[in-house]
C-alpha positions, 0 to 999 in steps of 0.5 A: 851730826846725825841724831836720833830723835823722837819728835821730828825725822832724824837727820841721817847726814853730813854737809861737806862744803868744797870752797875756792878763792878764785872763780876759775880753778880746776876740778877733775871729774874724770878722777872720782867718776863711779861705777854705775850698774853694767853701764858706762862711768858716771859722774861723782854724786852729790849724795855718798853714802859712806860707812862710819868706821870705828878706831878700837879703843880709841876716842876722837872723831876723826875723818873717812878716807872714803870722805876725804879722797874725792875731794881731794882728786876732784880739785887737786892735780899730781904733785899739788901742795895742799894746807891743811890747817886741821891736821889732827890725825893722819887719815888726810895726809894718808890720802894725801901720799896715795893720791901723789899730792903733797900736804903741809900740816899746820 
């Protein structure tokens, strides 16, 4: 979680792990390539900076799409089922439905 603190530098980010069962599986890099400054498409960088949206009157955390979507069409393809065992809120399955993928809440 990111802290403010006073006696060592604050730490101003999140990990977010990508894991696989196999050591062979699909990755699309061509989906989530990002625009760079007046030149050609980029790979997806490893660092993203990604506001932190609020829910009025509302008290949960909950994920960003913007965190969600690339990870979703990095390793999935159109019409994939996909599990999401820590399904709380809608935000992944929204992502989910715009990408064409398929989800399974548990």
């Amino acid at each position: 979680m990111p802290e403010s603190v006073k006696s060592r530098p604050s730490r101003l980010h999140e990990y977010l792990f990508m894991f696989t069962k196999s050591e062979r599986y699909f990755y699309d890099s061509e989906a989530v390539k990002e625009p760079p400054d007046n030149r050609k498409m980029r790979n997806h960088r490893s660092v993203c900076n990604i506001q932190i949206k609020g829910f009025s009157g509302v008290n949960f955390a909950t994920f960003q799409t913007e965190l969600v979507r690339p990870c979703i069409l990095d390793l999935t393809q159109l019409g994939d089922y996909v599990v999401d065992p820590f399904f709380v809120t809608i935000t992944v399955g929204v992502v989910f439905q715009e990408g064409s993928r398929n989800y399974l809440e548990i």
